[in-house]
C-alpha positions in Angstrom: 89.5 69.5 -17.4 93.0 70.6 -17.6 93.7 72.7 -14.7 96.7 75.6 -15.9 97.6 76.4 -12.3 96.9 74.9 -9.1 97.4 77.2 -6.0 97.2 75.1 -3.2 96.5 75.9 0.7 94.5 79.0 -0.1 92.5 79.9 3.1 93.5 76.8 5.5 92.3 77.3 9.1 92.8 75.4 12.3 93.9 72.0 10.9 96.5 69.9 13.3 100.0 69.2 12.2 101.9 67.4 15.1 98.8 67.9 17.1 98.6 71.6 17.5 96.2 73.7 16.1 98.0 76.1 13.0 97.1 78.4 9.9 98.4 78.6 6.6 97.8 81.8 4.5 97.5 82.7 0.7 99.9 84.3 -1.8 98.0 87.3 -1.9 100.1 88.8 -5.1 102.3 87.3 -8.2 104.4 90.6 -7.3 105.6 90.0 -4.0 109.5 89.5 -4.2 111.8 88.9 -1.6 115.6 90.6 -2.3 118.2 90.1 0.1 119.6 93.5 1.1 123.4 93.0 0.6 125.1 94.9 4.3 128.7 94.9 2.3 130.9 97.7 2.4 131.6 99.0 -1.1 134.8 100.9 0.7 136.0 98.0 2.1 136.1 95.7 -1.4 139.4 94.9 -2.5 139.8 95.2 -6.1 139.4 91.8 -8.4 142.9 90.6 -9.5 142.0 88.4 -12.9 145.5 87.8 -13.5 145.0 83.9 -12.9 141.7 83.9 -15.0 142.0 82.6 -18.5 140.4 84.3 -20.9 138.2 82.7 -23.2 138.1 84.2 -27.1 136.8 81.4 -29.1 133.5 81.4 -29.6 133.5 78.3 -31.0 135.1 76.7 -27.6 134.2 73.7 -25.9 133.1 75.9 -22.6 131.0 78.8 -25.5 129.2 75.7 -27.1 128.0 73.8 -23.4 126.6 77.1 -22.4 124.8 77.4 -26.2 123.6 73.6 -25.4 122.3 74.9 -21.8 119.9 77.6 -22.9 118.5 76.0 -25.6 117.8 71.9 -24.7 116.0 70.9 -21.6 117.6 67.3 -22.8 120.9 69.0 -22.2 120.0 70.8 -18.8 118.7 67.3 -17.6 121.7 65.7 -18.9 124.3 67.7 -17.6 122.5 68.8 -14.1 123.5 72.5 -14.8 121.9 75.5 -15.6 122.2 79.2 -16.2 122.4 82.5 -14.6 123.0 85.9 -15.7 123.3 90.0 -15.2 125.1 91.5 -12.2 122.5 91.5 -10.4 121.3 88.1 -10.4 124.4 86.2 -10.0 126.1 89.0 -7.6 122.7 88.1 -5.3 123.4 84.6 -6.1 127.2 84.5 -5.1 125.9 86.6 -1.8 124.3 83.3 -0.9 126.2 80.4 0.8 124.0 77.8 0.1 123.6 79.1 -3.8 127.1 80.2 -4.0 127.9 76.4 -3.6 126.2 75.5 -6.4 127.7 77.8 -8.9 130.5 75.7 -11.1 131.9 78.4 -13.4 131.8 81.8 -14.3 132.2 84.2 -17.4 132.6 87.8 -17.1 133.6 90.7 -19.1 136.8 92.3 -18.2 135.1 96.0 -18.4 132.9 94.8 -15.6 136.1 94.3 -13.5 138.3 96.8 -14.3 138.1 98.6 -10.9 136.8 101.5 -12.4 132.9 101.3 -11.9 130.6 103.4 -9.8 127.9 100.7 -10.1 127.2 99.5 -6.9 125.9 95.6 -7.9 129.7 95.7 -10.0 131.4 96.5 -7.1 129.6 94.1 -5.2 130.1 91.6 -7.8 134.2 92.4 -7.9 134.3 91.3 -4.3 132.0 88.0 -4.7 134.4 86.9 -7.5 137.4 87.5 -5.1 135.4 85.2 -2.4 134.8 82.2 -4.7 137.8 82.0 -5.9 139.6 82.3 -2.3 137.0 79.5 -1.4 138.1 77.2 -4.7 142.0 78.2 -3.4 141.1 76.6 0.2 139.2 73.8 -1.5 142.1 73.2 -3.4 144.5 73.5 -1.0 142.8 71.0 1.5 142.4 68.1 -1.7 146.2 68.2 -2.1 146.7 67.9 1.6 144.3 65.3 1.8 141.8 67.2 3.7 138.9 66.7 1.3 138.2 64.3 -1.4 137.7 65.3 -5.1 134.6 65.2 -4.8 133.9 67.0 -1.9 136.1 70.3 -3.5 134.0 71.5 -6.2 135.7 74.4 -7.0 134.6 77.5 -9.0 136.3 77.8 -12.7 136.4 81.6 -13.7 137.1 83.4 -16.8 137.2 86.9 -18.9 135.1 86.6 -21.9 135.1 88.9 -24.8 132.2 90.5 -25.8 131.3 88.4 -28.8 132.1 85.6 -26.2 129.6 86.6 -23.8 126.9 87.3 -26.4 127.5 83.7 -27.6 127.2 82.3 -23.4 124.0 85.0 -23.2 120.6 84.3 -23.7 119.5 88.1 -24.2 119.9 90.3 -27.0 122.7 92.3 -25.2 125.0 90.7 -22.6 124.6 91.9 -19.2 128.4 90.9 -18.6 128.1 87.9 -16.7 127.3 84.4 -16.9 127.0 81.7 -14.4 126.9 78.1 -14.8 125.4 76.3 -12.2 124.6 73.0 -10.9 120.8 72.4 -10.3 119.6 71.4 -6.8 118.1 68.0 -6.5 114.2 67.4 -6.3 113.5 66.2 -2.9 109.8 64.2 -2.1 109.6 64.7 1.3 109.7 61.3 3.5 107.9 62.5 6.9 105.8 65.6 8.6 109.4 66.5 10.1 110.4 67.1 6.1 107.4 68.7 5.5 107.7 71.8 7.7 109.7 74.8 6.8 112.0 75.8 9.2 112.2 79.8 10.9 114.8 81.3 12.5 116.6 79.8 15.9 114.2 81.7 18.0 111.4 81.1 16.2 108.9 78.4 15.8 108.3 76.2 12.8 105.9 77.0 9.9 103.4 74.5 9.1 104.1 73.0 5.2 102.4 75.5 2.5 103.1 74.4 -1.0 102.2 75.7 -4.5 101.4 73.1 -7.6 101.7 74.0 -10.7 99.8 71.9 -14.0 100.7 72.8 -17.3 101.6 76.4 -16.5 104.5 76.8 -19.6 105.6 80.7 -19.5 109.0 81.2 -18.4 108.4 84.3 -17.2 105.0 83.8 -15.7 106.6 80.5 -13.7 109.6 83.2 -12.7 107.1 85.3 -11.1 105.2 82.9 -8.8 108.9 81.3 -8.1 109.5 84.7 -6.0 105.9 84.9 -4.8 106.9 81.9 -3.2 110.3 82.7 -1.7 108.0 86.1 0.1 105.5 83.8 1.3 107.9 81.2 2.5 106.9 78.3 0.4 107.4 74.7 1.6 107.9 73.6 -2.1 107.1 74.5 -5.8 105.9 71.2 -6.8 105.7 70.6 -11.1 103.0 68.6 -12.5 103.4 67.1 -16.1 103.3 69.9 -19.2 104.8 72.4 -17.1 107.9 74.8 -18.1 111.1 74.2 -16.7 111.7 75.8 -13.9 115.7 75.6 -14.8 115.2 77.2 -18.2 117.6 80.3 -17.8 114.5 82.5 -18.7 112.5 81.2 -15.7 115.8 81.8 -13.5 116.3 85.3 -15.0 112.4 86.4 -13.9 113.1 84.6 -10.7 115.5 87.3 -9.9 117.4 84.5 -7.6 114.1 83.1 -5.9 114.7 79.9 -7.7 117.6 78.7 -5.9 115.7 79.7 -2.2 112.3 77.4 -2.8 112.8 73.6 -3.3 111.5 72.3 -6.4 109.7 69.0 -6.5 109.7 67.8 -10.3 107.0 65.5 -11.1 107.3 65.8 -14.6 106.9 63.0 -17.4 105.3 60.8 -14.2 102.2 58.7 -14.4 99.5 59.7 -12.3 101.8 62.7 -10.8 98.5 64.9 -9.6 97.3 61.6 -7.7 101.4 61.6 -6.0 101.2 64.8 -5.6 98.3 64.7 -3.0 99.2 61.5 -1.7 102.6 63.1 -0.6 100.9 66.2 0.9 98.5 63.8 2.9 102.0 62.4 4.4 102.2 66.1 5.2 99.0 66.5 7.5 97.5 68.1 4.6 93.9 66.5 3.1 93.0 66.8 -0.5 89.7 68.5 1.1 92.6 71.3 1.8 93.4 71.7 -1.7 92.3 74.7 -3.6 92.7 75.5 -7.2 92.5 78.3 -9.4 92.6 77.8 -13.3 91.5 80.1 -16.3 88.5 78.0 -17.7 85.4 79.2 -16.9 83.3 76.4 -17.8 83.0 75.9 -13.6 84.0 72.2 -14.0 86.1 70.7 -11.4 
């Protein structure tokens, strides 16, 4: 039978990991999101200066048609390594993020979102992000020429003012939200011990014991968005993909997400032989037996 969604670790008591008793609880709603509050200032924002920032017109452009290839072909995504994000919101949340903000390789953006003149609090918010990545790509810069840093260790941030025929070209939406973000897509990660398999708290806390989430043939972008943030609230060891599944880095996934897909690791098991068989084998490395393994699917024949 072929199982649409496999939520895994539902109800485990009081098994060991490292030898000490520990419980793991259940995603108790496909609503739960997580949003990092932003603490910034909006007085204290300095105003973007775009004056450096090339401005892109052609929609027929080399930079137009990779974003294009991006939102349309999984083959291209895969390819290239890169994906999309976009709206204020999502990428200002984004660029608010060290670790994400690293993986962001270029930006689009209208100039009436950076004109200085909006109330909007995510645009203001936004307007000073932009100024921080490119101060960090200036640094980055600046310690490659003095031999600081290799080339590839700088990986700065390319941005640019789009038009708005421009940015309805980069957009996957009906109407432009007024950004776009390319970014690089983290790296699937099969965890190699128990140590790998437990999600780390804070300093002062204790560690969590592994909890993942399995997905089989689960295809809706937006459906696939939605657990992605139930499992950035429930502090998620991994998303782990089983063959048939949707692309987590289609932008439409990242755009229900709201962000969330950047925060959980994704293990991609996709187009693998016998992936549901790896799948438990590498959670068994984990301390967790496939007796442990719950799952909930939509066919109600009863079958397992």
């Amino acid at each position: 039978m072929s199982i649409i969604a496999i939520m895994m670790l539902m109800l485990l008591r009081n098994f060991r990991v490292g030898g000490t008793s520990t419980t793991i609880g259940f995603i108790t709603s496909p609503l739960l999101h997580h949003r990092r509050m932003l603490s910034i200032s909006t007085a204290s924002m300095s105003t973007t200066s775009p004056m450096s920032w090339e401005m892109i017109t052609n929609q027929s452009s080399k930079t137009v048609k990779l974003f294009k290839s991006i939102h349309k072909n999984k083959s291209k995504r895969n390819e290239s390594g890169l994906t999309i994000a976009e709206g204020v919101r999502l990428v200002t949340d984004i660029l608010s993020d060290e670790k994400s903000r690293k993986l962001v390789r270029r930006i689009i953006v209208s100039e009436s979102i950076i004109d200085g003149q909006s109330n909007n609090e995510y645009q203001q918010q936004l307007e000073h992000w932009l100024n921080v990545v490119e101060e960090e790509s200036r640094q980055r810069k600046a310690e490659f020429a003095s031999g600081i840093k290799n080339q590839d260790e700088i990986d700065p941030v390319t941005i640019n003012i789009g038009t708005d025929p421009v940015l309805t070209a980069c957009s996957g939406t009906v109407t432009t939200q007024g950004v776009v973000a390319l970014m690089e897509i983290p790296k699937s990660q099969i965890p190699k011990s128990l140590d790998a398999c437990t999600v780390s708290k804070t300093a002062n806390e204790s560690s969590k014991p592994p909890f993942y989430v399995i997905l089989d043939g689960l295809q809706d972008p937006g459906n696939v968005g939605t657990i992605l943030r139930s499992c950035a609230a429930s502090h998620v060891s991994a998303l782990i993909l089983l063959p048939d599944s949707c692309d987590v880095w289609n932008p439409k996934a990242i755009r229900a997400a709201m962000g969330a897909s950047f925060r959980v690791p994704v293990i991609d098991l996709n187009g693998r032989n016998g992936a549901l068989s790896e799948a438990l084998e590498m959670l068994n490395d984990c301390g967790i037996e496939s007796d442990r393994v719950f799952a909930a699917t939509m066919d109600d024949t009863g079958d397992g």
